[in-house]
Structures are given as C-alpha cells and as structure tokens.
VOPAGU-2260 file (C-alpha; in pm, 1 decimal, decimal comma):
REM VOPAGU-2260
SITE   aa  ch    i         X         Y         Z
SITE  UNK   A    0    3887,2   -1858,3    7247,8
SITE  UNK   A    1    4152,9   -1836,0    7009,5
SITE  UNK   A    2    3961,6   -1605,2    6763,5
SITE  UNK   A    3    3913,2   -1381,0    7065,9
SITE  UNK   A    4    4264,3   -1390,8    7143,7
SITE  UNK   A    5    4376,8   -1273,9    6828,4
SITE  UNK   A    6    4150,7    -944,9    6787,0
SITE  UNK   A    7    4214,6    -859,8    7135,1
SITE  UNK   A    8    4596,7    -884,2    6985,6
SITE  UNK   A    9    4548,2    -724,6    6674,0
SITE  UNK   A   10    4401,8    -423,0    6850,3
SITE  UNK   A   11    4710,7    -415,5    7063,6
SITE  UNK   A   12    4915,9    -375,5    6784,0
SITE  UNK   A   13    5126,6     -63,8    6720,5
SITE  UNK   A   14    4868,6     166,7    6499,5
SITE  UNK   A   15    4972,5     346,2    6214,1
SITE  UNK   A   16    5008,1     683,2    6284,5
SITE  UNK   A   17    5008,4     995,1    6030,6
SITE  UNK   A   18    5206,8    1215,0    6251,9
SITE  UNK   A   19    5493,5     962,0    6283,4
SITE  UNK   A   20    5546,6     862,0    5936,8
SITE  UNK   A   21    5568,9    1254,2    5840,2
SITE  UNK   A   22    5798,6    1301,0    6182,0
SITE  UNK   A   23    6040,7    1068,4    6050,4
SITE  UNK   A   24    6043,1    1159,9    5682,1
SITE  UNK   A   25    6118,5    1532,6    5794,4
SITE  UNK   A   26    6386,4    1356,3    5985,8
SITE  UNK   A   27    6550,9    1179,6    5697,2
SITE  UNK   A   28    6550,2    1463,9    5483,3
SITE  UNK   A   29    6730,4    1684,6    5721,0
SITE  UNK   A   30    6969,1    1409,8    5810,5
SITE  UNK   A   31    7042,7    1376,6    5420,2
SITE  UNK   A   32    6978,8    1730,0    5372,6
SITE  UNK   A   33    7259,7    1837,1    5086,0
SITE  UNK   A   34    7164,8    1479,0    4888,9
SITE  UNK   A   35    6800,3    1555,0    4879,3
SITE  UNK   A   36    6816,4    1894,6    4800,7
SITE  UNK   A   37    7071,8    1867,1    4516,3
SITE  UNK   A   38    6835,8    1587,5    4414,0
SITE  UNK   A   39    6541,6    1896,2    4413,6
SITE  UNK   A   40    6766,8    2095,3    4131,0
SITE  UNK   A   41    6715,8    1776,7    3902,9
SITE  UNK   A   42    6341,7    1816,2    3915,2
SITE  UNK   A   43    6326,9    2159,9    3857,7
SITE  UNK   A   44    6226,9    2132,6    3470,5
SITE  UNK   A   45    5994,0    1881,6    3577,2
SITE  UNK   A   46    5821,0    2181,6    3866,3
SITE  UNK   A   47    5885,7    2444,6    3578,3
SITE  UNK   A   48    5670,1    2286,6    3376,5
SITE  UNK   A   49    5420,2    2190,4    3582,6
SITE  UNK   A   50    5370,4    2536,3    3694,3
SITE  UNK   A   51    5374,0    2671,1    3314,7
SITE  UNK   A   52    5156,9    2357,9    3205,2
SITE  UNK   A   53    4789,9    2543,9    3351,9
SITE  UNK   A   54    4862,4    2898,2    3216,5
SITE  UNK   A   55    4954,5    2753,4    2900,6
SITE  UNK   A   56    4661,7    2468,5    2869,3
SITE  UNK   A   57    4402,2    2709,3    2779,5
SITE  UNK   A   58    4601,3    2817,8    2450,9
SITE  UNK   A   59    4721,3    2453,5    2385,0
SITE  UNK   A   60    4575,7    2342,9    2010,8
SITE  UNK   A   61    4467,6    1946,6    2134,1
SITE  UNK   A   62    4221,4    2121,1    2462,4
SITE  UNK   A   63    3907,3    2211,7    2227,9
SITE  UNK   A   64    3969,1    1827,5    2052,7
SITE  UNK   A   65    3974,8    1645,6    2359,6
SITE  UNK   A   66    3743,2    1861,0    2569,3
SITE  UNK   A   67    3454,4    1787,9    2235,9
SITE  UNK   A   68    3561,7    1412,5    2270,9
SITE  UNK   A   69    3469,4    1446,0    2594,5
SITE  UNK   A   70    3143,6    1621,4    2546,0
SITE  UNK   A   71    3009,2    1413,5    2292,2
SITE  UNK   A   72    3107,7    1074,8    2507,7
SITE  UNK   A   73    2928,7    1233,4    2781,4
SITE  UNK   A   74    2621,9    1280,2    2553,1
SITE  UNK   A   75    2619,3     961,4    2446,6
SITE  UNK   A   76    2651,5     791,8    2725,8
SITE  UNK   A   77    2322,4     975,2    2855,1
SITE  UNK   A   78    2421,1    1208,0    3098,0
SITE  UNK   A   79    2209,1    1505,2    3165,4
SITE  UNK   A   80    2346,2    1766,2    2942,7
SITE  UNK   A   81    2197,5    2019,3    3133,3
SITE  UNK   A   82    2340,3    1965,1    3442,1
SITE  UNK   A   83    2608,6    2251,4    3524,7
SITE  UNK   A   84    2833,1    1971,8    3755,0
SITE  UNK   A   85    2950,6    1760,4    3418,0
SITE  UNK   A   86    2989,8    2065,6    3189,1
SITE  UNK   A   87    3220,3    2182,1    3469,2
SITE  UNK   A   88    3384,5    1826,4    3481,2
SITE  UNK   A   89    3438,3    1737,4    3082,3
SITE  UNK   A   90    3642,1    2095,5    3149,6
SITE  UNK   A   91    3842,9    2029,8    3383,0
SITE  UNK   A   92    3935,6    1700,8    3290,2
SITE  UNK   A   93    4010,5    1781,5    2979,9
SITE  UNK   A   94    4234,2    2035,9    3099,8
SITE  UNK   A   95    4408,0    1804,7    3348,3
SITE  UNK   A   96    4435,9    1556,8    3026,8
SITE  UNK   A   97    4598,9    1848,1    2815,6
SITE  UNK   A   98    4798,0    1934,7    3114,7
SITE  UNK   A   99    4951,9    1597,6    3186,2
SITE  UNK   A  100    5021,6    1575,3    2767,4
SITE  UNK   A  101    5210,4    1890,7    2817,4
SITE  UNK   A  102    5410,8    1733,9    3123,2
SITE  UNK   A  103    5434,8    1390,0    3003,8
SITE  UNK   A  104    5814,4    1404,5    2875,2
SITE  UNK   A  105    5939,3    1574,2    3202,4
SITE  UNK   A  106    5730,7    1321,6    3435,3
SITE  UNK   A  107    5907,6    1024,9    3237,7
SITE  UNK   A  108    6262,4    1203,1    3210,8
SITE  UNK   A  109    6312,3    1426,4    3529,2
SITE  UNK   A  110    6066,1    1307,8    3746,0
SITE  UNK   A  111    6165,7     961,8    3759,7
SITE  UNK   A  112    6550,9    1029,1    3773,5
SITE  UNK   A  113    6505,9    1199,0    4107,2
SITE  UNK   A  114    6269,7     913,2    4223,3
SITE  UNK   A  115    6491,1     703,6    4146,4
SITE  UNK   A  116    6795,1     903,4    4291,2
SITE  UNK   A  117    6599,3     919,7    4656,2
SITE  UNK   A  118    6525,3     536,4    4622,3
SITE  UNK   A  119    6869,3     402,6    4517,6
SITE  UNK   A  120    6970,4     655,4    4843,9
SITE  UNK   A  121    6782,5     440,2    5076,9
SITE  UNK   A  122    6895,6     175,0    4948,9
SITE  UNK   A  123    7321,2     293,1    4960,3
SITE  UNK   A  124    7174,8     424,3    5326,0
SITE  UNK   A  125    7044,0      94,1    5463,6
SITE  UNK   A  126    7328,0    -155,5    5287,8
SITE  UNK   A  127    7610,4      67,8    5373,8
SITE  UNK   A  128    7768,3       5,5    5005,0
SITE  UNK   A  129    8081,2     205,3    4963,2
SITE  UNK   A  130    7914,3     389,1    4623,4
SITE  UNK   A  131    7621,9     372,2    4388,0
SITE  UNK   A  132    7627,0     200,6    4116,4
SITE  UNK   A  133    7561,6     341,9    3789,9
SITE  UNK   A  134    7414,4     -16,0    3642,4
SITE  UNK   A  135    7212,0     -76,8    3928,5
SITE  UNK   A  136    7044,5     324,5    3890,2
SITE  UNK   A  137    6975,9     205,5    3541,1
SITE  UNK   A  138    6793,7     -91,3    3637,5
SITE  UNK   A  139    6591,4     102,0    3924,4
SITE  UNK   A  140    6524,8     358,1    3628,7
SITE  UNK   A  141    6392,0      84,0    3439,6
SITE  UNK   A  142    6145,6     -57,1    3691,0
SITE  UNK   A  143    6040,3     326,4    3749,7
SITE  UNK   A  144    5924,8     370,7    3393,6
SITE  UNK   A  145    5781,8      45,2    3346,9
SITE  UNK   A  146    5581,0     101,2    3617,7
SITE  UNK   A  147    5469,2     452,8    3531,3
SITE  UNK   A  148    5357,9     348,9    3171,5
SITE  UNK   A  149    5127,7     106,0    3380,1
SITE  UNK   A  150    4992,0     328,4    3628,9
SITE  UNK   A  151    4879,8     546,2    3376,0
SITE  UNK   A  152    4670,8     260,5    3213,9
SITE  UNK   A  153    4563,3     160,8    3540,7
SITE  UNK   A  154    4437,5     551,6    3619,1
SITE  UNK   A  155    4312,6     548,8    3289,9
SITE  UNK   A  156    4105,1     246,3    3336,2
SITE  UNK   A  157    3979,4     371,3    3677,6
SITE  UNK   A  158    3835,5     678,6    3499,0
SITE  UNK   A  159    3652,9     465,5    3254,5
SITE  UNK   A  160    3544,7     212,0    3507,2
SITE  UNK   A  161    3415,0     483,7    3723,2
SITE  UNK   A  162    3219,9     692,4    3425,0
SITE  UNK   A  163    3063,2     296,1    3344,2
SITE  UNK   A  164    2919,0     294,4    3690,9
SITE  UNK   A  165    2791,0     644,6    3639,9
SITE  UNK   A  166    2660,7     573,9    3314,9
SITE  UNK   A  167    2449,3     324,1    3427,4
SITE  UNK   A  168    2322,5     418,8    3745,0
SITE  UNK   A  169    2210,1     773,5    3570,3
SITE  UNK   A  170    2022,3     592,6    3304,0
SITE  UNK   A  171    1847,2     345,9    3546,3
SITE  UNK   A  172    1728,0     660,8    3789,6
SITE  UNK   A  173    1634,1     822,5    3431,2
SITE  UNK   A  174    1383,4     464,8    3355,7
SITE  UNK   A  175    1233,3     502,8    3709,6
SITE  UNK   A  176    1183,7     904,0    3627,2
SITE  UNK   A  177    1408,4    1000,3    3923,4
SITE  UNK   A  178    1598,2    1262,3    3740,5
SITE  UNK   A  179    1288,5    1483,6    3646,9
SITE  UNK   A  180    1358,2    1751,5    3899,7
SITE  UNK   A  181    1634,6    2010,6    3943,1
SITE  UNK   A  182    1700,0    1950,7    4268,7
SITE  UNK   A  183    1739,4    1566,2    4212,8
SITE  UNK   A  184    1964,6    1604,2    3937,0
SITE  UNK   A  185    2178,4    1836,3    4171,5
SITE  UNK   A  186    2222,0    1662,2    4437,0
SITE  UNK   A  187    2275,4    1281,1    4188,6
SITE  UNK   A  188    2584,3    1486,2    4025,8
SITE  UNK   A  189    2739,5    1578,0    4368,5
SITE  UNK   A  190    2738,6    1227,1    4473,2
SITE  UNK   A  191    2895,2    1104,5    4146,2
SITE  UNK   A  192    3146,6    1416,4    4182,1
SITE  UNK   A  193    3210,0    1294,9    4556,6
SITE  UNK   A  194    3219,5     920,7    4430,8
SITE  UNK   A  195    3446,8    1013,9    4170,5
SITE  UNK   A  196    3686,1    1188,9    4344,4
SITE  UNK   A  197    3748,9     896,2    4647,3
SITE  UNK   A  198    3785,7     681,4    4319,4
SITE  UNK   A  199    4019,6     834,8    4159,6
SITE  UNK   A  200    4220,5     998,9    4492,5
SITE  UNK   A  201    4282,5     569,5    4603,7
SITE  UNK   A  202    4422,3     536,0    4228,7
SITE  UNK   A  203    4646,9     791,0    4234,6
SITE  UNK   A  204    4769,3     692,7    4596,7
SITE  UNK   A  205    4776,8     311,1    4492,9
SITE  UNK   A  206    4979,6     449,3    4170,2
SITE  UNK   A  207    5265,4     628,2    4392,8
SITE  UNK   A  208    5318,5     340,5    4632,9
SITE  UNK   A  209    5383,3     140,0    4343,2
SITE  UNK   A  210    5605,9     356,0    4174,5
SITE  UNK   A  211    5800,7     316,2    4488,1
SITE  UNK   A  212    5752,4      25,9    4575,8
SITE  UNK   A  213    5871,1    -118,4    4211,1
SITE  UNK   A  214    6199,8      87,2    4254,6
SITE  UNK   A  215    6275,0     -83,6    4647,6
SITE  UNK   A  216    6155,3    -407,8    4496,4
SITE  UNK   A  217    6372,3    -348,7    4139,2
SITE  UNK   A  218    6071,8    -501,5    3967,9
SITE  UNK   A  219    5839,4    -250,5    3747,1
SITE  UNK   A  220    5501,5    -352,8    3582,4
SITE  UNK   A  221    5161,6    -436,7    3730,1
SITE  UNK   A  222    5295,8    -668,0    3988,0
SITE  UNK   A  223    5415,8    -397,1    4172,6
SITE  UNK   A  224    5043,9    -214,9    4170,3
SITE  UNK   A  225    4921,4    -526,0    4284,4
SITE  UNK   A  226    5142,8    -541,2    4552,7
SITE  UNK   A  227    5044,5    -187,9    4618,7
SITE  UNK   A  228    4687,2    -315,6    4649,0
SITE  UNK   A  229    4781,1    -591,0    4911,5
SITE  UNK   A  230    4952,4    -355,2    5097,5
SITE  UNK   A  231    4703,8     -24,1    5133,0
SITE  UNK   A  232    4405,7    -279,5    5216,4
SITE  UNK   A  233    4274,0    -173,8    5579,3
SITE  UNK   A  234    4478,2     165,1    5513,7
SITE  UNK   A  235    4301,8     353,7    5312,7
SITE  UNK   A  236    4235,9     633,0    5549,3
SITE  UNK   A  237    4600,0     628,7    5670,1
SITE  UNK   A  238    4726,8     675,2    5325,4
SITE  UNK   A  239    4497,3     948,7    5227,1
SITE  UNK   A  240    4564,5    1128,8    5555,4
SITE  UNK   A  241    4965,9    1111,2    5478,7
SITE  UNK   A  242    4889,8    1219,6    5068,9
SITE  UNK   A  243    4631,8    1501,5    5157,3
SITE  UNK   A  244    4920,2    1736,4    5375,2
SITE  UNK   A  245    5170,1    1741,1    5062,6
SITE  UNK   A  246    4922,8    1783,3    4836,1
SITE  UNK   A  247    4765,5    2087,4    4947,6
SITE  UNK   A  248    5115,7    2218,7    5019,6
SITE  UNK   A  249    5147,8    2144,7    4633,0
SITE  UNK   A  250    4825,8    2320,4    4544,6
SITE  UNK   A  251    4935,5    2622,9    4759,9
SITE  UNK   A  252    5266,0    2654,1    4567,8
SITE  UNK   A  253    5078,5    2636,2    4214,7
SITE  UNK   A  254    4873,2    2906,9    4335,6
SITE  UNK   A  255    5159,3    3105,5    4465,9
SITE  UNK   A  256    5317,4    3058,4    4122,3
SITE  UNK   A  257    4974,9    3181,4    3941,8
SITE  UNK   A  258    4932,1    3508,6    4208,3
SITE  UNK   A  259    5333,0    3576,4    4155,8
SITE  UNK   A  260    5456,7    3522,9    3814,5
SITE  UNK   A  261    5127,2    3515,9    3595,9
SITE  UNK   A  262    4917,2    3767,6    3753,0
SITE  UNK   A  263    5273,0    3964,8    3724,5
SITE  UNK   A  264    5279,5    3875,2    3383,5
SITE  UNK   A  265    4892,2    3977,2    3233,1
SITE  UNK   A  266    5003,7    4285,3    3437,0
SITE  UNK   A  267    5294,5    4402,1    3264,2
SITE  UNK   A  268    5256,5    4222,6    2953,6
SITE  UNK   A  269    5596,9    4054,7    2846,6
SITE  UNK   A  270    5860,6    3889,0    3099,8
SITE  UNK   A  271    6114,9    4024,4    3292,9
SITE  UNK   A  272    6426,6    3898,6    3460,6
SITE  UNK   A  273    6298,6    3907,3    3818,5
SITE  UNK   A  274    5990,9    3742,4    3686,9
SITE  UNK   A  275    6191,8    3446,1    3554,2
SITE  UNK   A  276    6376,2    3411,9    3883,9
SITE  UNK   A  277    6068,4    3406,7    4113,2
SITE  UNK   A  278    5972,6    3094,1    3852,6
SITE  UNK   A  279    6293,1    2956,9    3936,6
SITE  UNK   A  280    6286,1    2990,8    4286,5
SITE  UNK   A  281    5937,7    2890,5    4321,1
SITE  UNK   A  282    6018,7    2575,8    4126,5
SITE  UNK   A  283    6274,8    2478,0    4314,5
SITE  UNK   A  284    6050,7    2507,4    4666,4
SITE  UNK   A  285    5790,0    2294,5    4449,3
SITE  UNK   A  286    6103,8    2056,4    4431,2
SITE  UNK   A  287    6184,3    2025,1    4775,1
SITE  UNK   A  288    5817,0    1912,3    4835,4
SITE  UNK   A  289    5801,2    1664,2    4569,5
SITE  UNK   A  290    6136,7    1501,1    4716,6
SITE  UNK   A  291    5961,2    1493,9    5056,0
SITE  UNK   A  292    5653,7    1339,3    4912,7
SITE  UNK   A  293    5926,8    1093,8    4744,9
SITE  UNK   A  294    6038,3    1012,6    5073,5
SITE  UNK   A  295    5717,4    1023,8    5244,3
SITE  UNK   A  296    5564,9     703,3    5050,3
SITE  UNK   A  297    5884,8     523,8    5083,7
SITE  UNK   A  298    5866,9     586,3    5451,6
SITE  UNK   A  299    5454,3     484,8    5483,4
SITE  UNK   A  300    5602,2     137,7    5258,9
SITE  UNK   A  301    5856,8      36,8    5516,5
SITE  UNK   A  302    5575,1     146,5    5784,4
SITE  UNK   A  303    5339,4     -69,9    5653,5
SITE  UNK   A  304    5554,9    -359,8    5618,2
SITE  UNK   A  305    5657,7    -302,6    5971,5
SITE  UNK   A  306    5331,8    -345,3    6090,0
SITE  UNK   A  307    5227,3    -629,6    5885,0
SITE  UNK   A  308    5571,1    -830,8    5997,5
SITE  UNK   A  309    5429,8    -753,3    6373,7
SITE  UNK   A  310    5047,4    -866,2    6270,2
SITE  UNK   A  311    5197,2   -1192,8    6141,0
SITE  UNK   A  312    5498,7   -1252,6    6380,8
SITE  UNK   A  313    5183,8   -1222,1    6653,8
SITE  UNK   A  314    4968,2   -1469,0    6489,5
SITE  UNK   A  315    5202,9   -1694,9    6472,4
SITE  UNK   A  316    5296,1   -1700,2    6791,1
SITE  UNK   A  317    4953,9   -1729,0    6908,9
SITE  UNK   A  318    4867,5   -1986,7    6649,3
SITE  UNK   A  319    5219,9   -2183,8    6840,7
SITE  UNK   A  320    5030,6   -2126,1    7190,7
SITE  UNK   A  321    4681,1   -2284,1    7082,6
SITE  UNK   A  322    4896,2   -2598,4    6971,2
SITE  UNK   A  323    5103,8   -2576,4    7319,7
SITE  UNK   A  324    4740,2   -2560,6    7532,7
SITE  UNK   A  325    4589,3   -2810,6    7290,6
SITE  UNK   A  326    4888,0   -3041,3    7335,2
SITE  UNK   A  327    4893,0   -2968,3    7711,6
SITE  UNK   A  328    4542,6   -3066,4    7747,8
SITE  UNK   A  329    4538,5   -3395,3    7547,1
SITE  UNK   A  330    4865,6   -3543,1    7772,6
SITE  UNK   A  331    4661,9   -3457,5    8081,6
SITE  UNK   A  332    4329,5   -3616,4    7945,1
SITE  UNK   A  333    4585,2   -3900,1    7865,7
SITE  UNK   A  334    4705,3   -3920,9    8235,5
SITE  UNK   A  335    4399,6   -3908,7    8408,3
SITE  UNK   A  336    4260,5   -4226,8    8162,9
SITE  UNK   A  337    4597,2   -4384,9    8249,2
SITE  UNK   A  338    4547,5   -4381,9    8643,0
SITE  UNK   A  339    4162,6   -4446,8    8572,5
C-alpha cells in the first residue's frame, strides 16, 4: 500500500520541463541584461580563439604527432585498420585534441572569469549583499579551476574507458569471425561511433554541471563531479535536451565564422579591416551564447534541486502518514481487546 502510494506520488510530481528551464534563463538574462552582456566582452578572447583554433589546427606543428599517436594506439589495440569510420575518428579527435591545446590558456583564464562573474551574480542576486567581494570572486575562481583541471581528467578517462570497451568487444567479435564481412564491420563501427558519442556527450554535460555546481557550492575538485553524478541520475534525457539547443546554436555560429571570415579570407588572400571586425562581432554573439549556456546549467542545478527537495519533502510526509495509520490501527486493535 505504501509503495503504491509513493509512485502514484512521485508521478504527481512537478516534471522537469526543457521549455521552462530555457524560459526562465532567457528571463534572467534580460532582467540582468547590461551585467551579462558586459560579462560577454570578457569572453571574447576566449570566442576569438575558439573560432581561430579550427582554421588554424590543420597548420598546428603537434596535429601530425598526436594524430600518429593515435593511429598507432588504434593499431595496436586491434581495430580494423581498414575501416573508413576510425580513420575518420583518430582525425577528428586529434584535431579536437590540438584544438583544445590551442584554447587551453583562454578556457582556464577568460572562460572561467566570466563563469565565475555570472555565478558570484546569482549569488549577490539571491543574498541581496550590498557589493561583491573581491576575496570571495577569488575563492569562487579557485573552485572553478580546480574543478576544470579535474573534469578534464575525468573526460580524459571517459575516452579511454570507452576505447577499452571497444577494444575488447572488437577483438572478441574478431575470435568468433564476426568481423569478416564489409557490411559487418560497417555497421560494428557505427554502433561504437553512436556508443561513443552518448558516452562522451553525458561527460561533457556531467563536466559543466560541476563546474557550476563547484562555484554555487565554493568547493572545486571531484566532489563536485560526484555531486554532479547524484544529481543528473534519472535526468539524463532532460539534460541533454537543455545542452543540445545551445550547442547547435554554437555550431551554427562556428560555421558562420568559417562561411564569413575564412572563406573571405582564402578568397582575398591577406586580412582586411572589415574582416577583423566581422571576427569581432561574431565573437562577441558567440559570447552572449556561452553566458546563456552559463546561466542555463545554473538554472537546470537549482531546477533539479527543486525537484528533489519536493520528491523528498513528499516522502516524508507519506512515510509520517504510514506511521499515523499504523499507529491509528494498533490503538483501535487495543480498544476492541480492551472491551473484549
């Protein structure tokens, strides 16, 4: 009865909806709209270089060494070298390695600051303090960069995790001859390319709520990813439904940048002044969208807790009814022995 109770409850609880948490973090970036946008012109070296970082990977000196590491780890580990799908992938993840190299001092400088800036915000917004604090932005900064350093290693350690589990499940089809055809190979390397993507899209997801979370907590390191963890479990497809709108936004500005500027660029040959302003400009819209990412997760954070305050506060008030009927029951069984 009282397991019945509570799913029937659970299932009347408030769900989580995608529309609302991106409804209400358009709403506090317009209410805060000169904050958050001056907060955009601190990231713009951070979007400048982002944008530069793929035209400029396929000239930078440590892509051929990492994309032959690569290769020959590949090869060793006994993947098919002739299938097309992992030439294609030891490319581009070497070039998303030599890209995020490239990036690495802006992500840890600029990119941080401004997360940091939109964080300390909420938190000036929701105590009502009379001014920030430069000491406590210096501690938040802290816990930020702490907790970058270890998502990396965690992202780091879900790539190798997830190339383990592909390295043995492609040499155990290879011992039971499953990999002799074409078309079996083909369609093995799209589910490792599909399995490797959801792996590594929940890391990066799990990565940013801990980055945020460790600045409205003010404690960096891998307590904050587990945290992360606790808090994204039965939300998986609620957090990659919030992360996959900004992202393609994202993607649609890099490409805007490489139609605009580059093509613009192998067309005439050398750069021009307009050329540099579009860069600018374009930058600075890639800005605006990394801010509202920013306050995005820390609006799905407070979400979540909401709802998890709400799943507890009911069971415990349905756990306190049980114990009223039980108690209830056993003083009437008591009565009716009495007058027997």
């Amino acid at each position: 009865m009282e397991e019945s109770s509570e799913s029937s409850g659970a299932s009347a609880l408030p769900m989580l909806k995608t529309g609302r948490i991106l409804r209400r973090s358009i709403y506090s970036f317009l209410s805060n709209y000169q904050y958050f946008t001056s907060t955009a012109l601190v990231l713009i070296p951070f979007s400048a270089a982002v944008l530069m970082a793929q035209p400029l990977v396929p000239y930078a000196s440590i892509l051929p060494l990492i994309h032959n590491r690569l290769q020959a780890l590949f090869y060793a580990a006994g993947f098919p070298p002739s299938a097309e799908l992992f030439k294609i992938l030891s490319l581009k993840l070497s070039q998303t390695i030599t890209s995020s190299i490239l990036v690495l001092p802006f992500t840890l400088s600029f990119l941080l600051i401004a997360k940091a800036s939109i964080i300390q915000a909420f938190h000036h917004y929701h105590k009502q303090s009379s001014r920030l604090k430069f000491s406590s932005f210096l501690s938040l900064y802290t816990s930020l960069l702490n907790t970058q350093i270890c998502n990396s290693i965690v992202i780091l350690s879900a790539n190798a995790t997830c190339f383990s589990i592909l390295f043995i499940a492609f040499n155990i089809l290879e011992a039971f001859d499953l990999l002799s055809s074409p078309t079996s190979t083909l369609f093995l390397s799209a589910t490792a390319a599909v399995f490797y993507s959801i792996i590594l899209a929940n890391a990066i997801i799990i990565s940013n709520l801990a980055l945020v979370l460790s600045g409205m907590e003010k404690s960096g390191g891998y307590m904050s990813i587990i945290k992360a963890c606790v808090l994204i479990r039965g939300r998986n497809s609620t957090a990659l439904s919030l992360a996959l709108p900004l992202n393609l936004i994202l993607a649609a500005i890099e490409a805007l940048f490489q139609y605009r500027v580059v093509g613009a660029y192998y067309n005439i040959g050398s750069p021009t002044p307009p050329m540099a302003l579009e860069w600018m400009f374009i930058a600075y819209l890639y800005s605006i969208f990394v801010v509202l990412d920013t306050i995005e997760v820390v609006s799905t954070i407070i979400r979540f807790d909401l709802g998890r305050c709400q799943k507890d506060r009911y069971r415990i008030n349905q756990t306190s009814r049980a114990k009223k009927l039980r108690y209830n029951h056993m003083k009437e069984q008591a009565g009716d022995g009495a007058k027997a």
